[in-house]
N, C-alpha and C positions, 0 to 999 in steps of 0.2 A: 734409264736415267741414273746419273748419280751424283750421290751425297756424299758431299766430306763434313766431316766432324772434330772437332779440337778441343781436347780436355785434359784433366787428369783422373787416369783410372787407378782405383783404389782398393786395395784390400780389405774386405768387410770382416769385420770378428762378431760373430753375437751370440747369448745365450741362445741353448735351447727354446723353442717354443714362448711363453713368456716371465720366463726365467730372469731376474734381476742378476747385475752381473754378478758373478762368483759365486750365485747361491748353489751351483754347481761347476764341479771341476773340467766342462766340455764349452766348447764355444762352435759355431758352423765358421768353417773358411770358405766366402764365394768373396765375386769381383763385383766392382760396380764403380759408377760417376756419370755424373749428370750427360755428356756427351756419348760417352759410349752406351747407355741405354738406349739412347736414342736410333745409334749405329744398329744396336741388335736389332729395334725396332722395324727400322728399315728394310733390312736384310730379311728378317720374318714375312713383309713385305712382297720380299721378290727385286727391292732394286737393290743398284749396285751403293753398296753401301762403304766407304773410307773411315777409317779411323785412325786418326792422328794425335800422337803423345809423345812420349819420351820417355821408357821402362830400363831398369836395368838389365845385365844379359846373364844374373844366376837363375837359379830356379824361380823364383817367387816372381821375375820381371817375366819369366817364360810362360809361367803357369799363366795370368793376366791375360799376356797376347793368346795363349792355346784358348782363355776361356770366351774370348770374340772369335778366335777360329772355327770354334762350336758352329756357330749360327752362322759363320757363313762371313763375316763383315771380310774385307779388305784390310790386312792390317799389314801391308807390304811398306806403309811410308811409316810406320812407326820407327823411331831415332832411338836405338839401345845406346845408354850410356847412363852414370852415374852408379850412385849407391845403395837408392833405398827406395822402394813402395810406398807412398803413402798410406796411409791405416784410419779406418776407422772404425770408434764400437757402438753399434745399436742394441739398445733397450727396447724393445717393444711395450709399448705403453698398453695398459688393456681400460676399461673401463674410465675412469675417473685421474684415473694412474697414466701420463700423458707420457710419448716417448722421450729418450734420451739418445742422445749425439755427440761423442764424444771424436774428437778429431787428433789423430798423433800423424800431422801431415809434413811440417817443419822439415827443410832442406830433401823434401824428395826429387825424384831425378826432375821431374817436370817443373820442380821449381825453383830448379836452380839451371834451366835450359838456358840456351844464349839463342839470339836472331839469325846464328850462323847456323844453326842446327838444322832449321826448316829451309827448303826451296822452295817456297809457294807457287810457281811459275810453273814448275812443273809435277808439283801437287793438285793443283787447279785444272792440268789439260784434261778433257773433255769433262770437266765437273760443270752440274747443273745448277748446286746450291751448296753451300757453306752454313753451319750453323754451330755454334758457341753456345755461352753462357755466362751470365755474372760471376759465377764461381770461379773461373779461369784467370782473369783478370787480377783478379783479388788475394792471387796465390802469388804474387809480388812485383815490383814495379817491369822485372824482366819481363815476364808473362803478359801481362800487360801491352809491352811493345809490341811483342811476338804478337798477340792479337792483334793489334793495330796493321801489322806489315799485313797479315791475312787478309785482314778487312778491306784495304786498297787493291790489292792484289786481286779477290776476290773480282771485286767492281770491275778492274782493269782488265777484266775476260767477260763480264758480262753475267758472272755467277751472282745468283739472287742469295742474298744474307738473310738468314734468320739468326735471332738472338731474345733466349729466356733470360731476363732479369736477373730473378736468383740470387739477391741480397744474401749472403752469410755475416750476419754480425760478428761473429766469433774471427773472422777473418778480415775485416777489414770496416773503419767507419763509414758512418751516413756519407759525411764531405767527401771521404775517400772515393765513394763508389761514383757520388755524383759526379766530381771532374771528371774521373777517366770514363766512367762510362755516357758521357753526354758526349767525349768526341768517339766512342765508338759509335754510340747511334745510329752518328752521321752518315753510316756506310752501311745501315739496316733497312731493309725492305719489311722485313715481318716482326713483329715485336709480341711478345708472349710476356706474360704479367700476372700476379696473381692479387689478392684482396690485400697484401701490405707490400707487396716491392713497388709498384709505382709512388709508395709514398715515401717510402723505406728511401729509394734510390733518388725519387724526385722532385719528393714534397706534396705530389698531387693523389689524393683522396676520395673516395667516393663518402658524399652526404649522407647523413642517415642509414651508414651502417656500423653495426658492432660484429667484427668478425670473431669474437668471444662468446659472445652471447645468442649467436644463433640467428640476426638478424640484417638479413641484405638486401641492397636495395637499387632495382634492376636498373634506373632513372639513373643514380648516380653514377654507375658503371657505365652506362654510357657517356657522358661528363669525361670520367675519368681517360676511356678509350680516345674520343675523340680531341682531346686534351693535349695526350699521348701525338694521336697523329700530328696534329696541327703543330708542335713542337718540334719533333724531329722528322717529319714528309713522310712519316710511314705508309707504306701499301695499302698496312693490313694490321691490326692489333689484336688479340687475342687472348680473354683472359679469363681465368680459370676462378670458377666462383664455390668454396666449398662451405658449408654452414658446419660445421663441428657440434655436435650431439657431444658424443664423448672420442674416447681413444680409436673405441670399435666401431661406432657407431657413426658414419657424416653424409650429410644429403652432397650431392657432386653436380655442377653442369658449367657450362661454359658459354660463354658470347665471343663470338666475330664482326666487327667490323673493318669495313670495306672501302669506306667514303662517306659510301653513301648510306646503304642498309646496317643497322644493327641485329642480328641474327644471333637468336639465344639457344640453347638446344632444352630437351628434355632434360629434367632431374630423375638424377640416380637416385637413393637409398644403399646405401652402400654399409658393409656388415663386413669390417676389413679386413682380412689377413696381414697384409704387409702393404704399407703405405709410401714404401722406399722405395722411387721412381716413380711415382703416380703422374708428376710433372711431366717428365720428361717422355713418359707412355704419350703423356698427350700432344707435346710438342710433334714425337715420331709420328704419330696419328696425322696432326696437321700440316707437315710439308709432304706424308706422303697424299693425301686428300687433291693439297690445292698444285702438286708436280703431276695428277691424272685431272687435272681440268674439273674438278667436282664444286658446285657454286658457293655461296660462303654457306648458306644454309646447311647444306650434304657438308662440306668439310667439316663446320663446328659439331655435327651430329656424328662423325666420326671419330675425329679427335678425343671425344669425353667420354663415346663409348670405348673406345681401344685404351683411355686411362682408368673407365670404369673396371674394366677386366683386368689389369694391372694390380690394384687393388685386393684381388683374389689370388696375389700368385706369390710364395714367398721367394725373397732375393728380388735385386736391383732390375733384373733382366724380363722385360714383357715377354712371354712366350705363346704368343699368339697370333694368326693369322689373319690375311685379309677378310675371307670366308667369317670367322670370328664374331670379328668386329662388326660389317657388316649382319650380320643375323639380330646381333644387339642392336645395335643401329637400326634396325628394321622392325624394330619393337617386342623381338624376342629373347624377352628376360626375366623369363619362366625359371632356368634354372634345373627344370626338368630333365632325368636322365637319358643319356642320346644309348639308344639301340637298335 
């Protein structure tokens, strides 16, 4: 089976450990973005996994593609042109002390790409699904299009669309996301959402919950999901419920529906390492789940375990396997050391 993915991959700068920036003179350089997590995801998987962007052809556009060639992704349609890597710096928040996101993304190559850049026609031949992100869009009106030609394009071969939400305020307003992203929708099978982007993006909210304060509330999530459906025809929505303790500290689980069934998975407890890509661990979890035929129940129990384990791993990039996933998924999450 396989997966094409379309994003912007970004260069991570971050302290040490949980080091505020500069309180020391070292920072870790890895890669990361919402799409291409997902790509690695995949590939950890075992399918054939695409990842498509726009990198420059010095070192630092080289390093990016070498660091998806690791795992294995596909990164043959990637378009080398332009000037610059987008960057971004993470804090890791600890305790009471919440993260920080610092973005220096402005005219990188991906977004400043043109519609002539991508053949989706023949990016798409034997592709099984397509899946994006809110974030992609909102990196400028260009990008935007470019989504849009994929999104027909997609459809136009019978490839099934997924798309996470993924409000960035920093990048673009409430109005802004809602127009463009209502007519992408329209060409979305699977929709992934978390406790503010459906409101962030669409206005629609779950009742009686405070995602601040620790309190949510499973009734209104369904409201919200089937909300969601009833809107834009979705297949399938899917959305990611976390109750926030502190920095280190957040309960995790997820609901799928389907139509018809509302299916919730277990909750995690979760004691974080690194919380950057948790989304999108889960997104990969869930097209690869529901691309091997597994019901909405088994997929949503996979999905939140394969982003519970994410969780645990520092850097953008899930590094884990089906086996994994599965074992947690299967109720074991002892923790216990393997000998």
């Amino acid at each position: 089976m396989r997966v094409v993915t379309f994003g912007e991959l970004m260069l991570r700068l971050a302290p040490n450990g949980y080091y505020r920036f500069f309180q020391n003179d070292q920072m870790q350089a890895t890669f990361g973005g919402g799409e291409a997590n997902v790509a690695v995801s995949l590939a950890n998987y075992g399918l054939d996994s695409v990842y498509v962007t726009k990198l420059p052809k010095h070192a630092i556009g080289q390093g990016a593609v070498d660091s998806l060639r690791y795992f294995g992704v596909d990164t043959s349609k990637i378009v080398r042109g332009g000037d610059r890597v987008g960057i971004y710096f993470l804090e890791k928040g600890a305790s009471q002390r919440g993260s920080v996101c610092i973005y220096d993304r402005a005219n990188s190559a991906i977004a400043l790409a043109s519609k002539s850049d991508f053949n989706w026609d023949e990016i798409f031949d034997g592709a099984d699904w397509f899946h994006f992100t809110g974030i992609t869009p909102a990196l400028g009106k260009n990008v935007a299009e470019i989504c849009l030609e994929a999104c027909k394009a997609a459809k136009a071969k019978g490839v099934k669309v997924s798309c996470d939400l993924n409000y960035r305020g920093k990048l673009w307003t409430r109005d802004e996301a809602r127009a463009c992203m209502s007519e992408l929708c329209k060409y979305v099978d699977v929709c992934i959402s978390n406790e503010e982007d459906a409101k962030d993006v669409f206005g629609i909210e779950a009742e009686n919950t405070d995602i601040y304060g620790g309190k949510l509330n499973h009734e209104g999530y369904k409201s919200v999901a089937k909300q969601l459906a009833d809107k834009f025809g979705f297949e399938k929505v899917a959305i990611t419920l976390r109750t926030s303790i502190s920095a280190n500290d957040n309960d995790w689980a997820g609901m799928l529906y389907d139509g018809e069934n509302y299916c919730f998975s277990r909750s995690y407890h979760l004691h974080i390492v690194d919380r950057v890509g948790g989304g999108d661990s889960f997104g990969g979890g869930l097209i690869y789940a529901l691309l091997n035929g597994k019901s909405t129940q088994d997929a949503i129990n996979f999905a939140v375990a394969a982003s519970a384990l994410k969780h645990t791993i520092e850097g953008d990039y899930n590094r884990v396997s089906v086996s994994d996933v599965e074992k947690l998924a299967g109720g074991d999450g002892s923790g216990r050391i393997k000998r």
